[in-house]
C-alpha positions as CSV (number, residue, x, y, z in Angstrom):
1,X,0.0,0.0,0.0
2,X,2.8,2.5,0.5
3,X,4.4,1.9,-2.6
4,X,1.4,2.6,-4.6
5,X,0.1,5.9,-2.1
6,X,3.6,7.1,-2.7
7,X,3.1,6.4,-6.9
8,X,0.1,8.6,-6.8
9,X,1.2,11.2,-5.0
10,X,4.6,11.2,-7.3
11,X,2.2,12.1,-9.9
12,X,0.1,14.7,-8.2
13,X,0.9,18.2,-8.7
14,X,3.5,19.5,-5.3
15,X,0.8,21.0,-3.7
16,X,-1.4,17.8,-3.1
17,X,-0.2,16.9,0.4
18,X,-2.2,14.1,2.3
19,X,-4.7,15.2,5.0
20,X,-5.6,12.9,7.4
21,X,-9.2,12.4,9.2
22,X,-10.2,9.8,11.8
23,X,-13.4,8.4,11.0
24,X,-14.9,5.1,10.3
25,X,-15.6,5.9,6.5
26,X,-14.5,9.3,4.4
27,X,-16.9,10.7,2.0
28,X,-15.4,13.3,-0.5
29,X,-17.8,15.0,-2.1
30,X,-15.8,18.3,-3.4
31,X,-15.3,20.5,-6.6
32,X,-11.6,21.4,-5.9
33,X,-9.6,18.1,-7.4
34,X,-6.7,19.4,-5.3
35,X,-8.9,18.9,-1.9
36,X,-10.1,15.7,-3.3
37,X,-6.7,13.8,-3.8
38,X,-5.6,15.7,-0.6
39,X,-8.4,14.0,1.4
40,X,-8.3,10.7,-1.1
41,X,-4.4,10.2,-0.5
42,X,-4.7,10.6,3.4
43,X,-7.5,8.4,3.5
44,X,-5.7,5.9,1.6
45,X,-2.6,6.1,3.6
46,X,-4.6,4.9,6.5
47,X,-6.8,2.5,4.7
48,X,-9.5,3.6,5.8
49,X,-12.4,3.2,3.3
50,X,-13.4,6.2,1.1
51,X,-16.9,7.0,-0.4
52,X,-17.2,9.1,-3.5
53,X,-20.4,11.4,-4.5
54,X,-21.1,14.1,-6.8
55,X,-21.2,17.4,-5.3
56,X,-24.2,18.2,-7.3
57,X,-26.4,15.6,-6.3
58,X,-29.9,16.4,-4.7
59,X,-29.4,15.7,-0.8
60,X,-32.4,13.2,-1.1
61,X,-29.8,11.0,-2.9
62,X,-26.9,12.2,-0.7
63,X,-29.4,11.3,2.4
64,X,-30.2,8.2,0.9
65,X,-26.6,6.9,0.3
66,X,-25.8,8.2,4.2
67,X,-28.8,6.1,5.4
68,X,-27.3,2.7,3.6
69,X,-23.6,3.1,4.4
70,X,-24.1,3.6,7.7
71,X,-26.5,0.6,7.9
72,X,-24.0,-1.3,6.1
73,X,-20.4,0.9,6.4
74,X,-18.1,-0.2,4.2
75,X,-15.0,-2.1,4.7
76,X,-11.5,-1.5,4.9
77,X,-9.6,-0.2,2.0
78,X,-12.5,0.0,0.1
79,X,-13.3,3.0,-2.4
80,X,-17.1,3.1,-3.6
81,X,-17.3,5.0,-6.7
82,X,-20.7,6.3,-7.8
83,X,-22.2,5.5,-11.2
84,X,-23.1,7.9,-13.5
85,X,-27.6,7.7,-12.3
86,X,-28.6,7.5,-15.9
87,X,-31.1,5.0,-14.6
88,X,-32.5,6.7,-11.4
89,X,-30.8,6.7,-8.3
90,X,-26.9,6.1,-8.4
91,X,-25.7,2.9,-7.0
92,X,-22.0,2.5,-5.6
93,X,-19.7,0.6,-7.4
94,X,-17.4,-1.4,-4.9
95,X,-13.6,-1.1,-5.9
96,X,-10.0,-0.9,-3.9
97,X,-6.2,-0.2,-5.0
98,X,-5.6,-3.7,-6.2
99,X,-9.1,-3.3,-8.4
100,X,-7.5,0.2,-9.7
101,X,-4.5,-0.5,-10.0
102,X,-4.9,-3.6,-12.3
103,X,-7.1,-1.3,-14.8
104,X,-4.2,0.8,-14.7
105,X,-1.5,-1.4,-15.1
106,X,-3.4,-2.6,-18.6
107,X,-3.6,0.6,-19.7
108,X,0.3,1.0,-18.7
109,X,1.3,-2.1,-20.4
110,X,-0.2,-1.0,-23.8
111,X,1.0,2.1,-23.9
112,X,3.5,2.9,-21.7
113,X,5.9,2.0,-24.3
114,X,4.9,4.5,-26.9
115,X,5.4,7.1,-24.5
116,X,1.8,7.9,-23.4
117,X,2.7,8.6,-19.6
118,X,0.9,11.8,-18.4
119,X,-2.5,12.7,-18.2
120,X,-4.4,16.2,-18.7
121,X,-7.8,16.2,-16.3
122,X,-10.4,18.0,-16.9
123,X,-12.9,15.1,-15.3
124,X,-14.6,15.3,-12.3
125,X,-12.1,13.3,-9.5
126,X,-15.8,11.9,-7.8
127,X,-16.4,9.9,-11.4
128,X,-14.4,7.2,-12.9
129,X,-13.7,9.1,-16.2
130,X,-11.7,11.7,-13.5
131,X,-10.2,9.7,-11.2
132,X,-8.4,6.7,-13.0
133,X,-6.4,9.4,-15.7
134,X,-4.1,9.8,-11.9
135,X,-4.1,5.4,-11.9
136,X,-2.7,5.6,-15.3
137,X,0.0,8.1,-15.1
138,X,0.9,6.8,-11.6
139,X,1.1,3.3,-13.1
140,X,3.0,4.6,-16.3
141,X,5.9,6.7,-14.0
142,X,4.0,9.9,-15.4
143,X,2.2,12.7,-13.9
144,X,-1.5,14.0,-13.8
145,X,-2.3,17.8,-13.7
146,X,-5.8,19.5,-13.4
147,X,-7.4,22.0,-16.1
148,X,-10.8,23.4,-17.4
149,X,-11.3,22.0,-21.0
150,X,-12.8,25.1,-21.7
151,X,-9.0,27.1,-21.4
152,X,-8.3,28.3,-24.4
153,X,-4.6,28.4,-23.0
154,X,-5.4,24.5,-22.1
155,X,-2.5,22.8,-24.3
156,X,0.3,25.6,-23.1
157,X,-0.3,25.7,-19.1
158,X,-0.1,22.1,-17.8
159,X,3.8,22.3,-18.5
160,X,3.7,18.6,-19.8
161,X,5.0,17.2,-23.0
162,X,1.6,16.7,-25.0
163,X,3.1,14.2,-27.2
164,X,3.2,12.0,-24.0
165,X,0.1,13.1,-22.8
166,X,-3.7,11.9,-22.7
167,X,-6.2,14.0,-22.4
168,X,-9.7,12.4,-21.6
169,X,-13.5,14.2,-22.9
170,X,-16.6,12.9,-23.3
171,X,-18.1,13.1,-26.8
172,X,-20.3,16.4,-25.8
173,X,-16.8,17.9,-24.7
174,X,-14.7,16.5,-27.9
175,X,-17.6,18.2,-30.3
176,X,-17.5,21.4,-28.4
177,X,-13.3,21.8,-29.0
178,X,-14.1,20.8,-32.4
179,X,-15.9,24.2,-33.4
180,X,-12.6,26.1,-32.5
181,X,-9.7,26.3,-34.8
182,X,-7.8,27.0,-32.1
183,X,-8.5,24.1,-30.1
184,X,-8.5,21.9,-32.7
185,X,-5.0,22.7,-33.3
186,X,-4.3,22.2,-29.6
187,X,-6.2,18.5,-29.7
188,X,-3.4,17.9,-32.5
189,X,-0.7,18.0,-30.0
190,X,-1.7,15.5,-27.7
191,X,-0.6,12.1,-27.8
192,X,-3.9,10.5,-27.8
193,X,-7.7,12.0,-27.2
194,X,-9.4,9.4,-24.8
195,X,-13.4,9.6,-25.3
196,X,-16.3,7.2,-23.7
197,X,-19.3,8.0,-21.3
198,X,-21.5,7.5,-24.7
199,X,-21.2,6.9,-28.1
200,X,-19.7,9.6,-30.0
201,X,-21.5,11.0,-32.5
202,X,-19.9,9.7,-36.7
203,X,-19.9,13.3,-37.5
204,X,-17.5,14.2,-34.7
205,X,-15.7,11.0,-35.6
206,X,-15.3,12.1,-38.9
207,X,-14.3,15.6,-38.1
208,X,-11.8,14.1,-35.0
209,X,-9.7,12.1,-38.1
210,X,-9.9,14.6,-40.4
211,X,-8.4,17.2,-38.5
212,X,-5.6,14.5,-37.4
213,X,-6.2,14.4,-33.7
214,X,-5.0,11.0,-32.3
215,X,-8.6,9.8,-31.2
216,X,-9.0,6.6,-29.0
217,X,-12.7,5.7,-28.7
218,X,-12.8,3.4,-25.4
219,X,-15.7,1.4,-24.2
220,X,-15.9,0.5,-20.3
221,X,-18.3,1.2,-17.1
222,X,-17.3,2.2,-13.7
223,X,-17.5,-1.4,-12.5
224,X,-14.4,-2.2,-14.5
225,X,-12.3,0.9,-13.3
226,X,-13.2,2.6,-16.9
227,X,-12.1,1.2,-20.1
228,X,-12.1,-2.1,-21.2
229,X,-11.0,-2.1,-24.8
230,X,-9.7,0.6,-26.2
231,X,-9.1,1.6,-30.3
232,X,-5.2,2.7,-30.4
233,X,-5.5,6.1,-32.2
234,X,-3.7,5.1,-35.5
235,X,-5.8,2.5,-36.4
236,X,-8.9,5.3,-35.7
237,X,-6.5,7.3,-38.4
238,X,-6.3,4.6,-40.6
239,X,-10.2,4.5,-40.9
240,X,-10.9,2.1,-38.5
241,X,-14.2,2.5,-36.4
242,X,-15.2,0.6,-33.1
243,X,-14.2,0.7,-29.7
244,X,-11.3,-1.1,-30.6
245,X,-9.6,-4.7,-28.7
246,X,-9.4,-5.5,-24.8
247,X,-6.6,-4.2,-22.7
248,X,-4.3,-6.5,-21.6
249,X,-5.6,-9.2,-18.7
250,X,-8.9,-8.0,-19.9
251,X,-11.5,-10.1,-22.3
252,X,-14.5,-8.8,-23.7
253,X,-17.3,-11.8,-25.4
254,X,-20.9,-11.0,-27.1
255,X,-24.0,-12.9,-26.2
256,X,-25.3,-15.3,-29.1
257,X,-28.2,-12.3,-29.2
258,X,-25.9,-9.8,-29.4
């Protein structure tokens, strides 16, 4: 455990320094990414278990998951990541380091090797999509930093080579840099675009390969720790659509029904 709390905090930006709490269970429900990994990483340190929820959340579902985790707390060294509530209430997805930390050690082993180390944030820490870019980078010797997507200065203020970096957006974020010339020429920079949360639209497919930008459409759910398979960005160059192959250790079959 101190290995890896030591990996992520390597990869944090200096100012992320661990605060501790004594409690039973930690929920973090905060904006600031910097508070989160502050409270995340002290939490972690101590194994004690660590709950994750939206900040915008109506407090009937924040009073609901309070009522169940303290009729049921949950048990050491575990982190409970919210799903996304597309289909009423969110449920908490059970996960710990070693469940983390294998998802990013696929991700690692594919593509640590071309270089792909870092990660540009500009996820929300409480969802998967946010919080497993810091797993990766950790896992890849890397760093992670924090930014708005909507910075127009976004590509020139992390102070990170973008050729090694990965930047993740969902398809309503990829379409909205698409519009911008300026942006567009930004998304060129980056190593590799990671986009999932939905299907992305074929026109801003389309538009992602003909302006060049190294697209990797991924497929995955927050009970895996994010992606699953993954389409490496020159085969999405080359024409090829799809979420691509499984990540290493990972395996991926359709249902006779499809």
């Amino acid at each position: 455990m101190d290995k890896l709390v030591e990996r992520l905090i390597a990869c944090l930006p200096d100012s992320v320094e661990p605060s501790f709490e004594d409690a039973a269970w930690i929920r973090i429900d905060c904006d600031d990414p910097q508070e989160f990994w502050k409270r995340f990483i002290g939490a972690m340190k101590r194994e004690i278990p660590v709950v994750l929820m939206d900040p915008s959340w109506p407090a009937t579902w924040k009073s609901h998951m309070q009522e169940l985790l303290e009729a049921a707390p949950p048990e050491k060294g575990q982190i409970l990541i919210p799903t996304s509530g597309s289909s009423g209430t969110p449920k908490l997805c059970v996960h710990d380091s070693r469940t983390l930390g294998f998802a990013a050690t696929a991700f690692a082993k594919r593509f640590q090797s071309a270089g792909i180390i870092h990660s540009i944030n500009v996820l929300p820490q409480h969802h998967v999509g946010g919080l497993m870019p810091v797993w990766r980078s950790a896992a890849c010797g890397g760093k992670s930093v924090f930014a708005n997507y909507r910075d127009p200065d976004l590509a020139n203020s992390t102070g990170l080579p973008l050729g090694q970096c990965s930047l993740s957006l969902v398809p309503t974020q990829l379409g909205r840099l698409l519009q911008s010339s300026r942006t567009i020429q930004q998304l060129r920079e980056f190593g590799m675009i990671l986009t999932g949360g939905s299907a992305c639209p074929p026109a801003i497919l389309q538009k992602a390969r003909d302006e060049g930008i190294r697209l990797a459409s991924c497929y995955g759910m927050t009970e895996s720790a994010a992606m699953v398979t993954l389409l490496d960005p020159d085969a999405f160059l080359g024409g090829e659509t799809g979420v691509g192959s499984a990540l290493p250790g990972m395996s991926v079959s359709i249902e006779p029904d499809g």
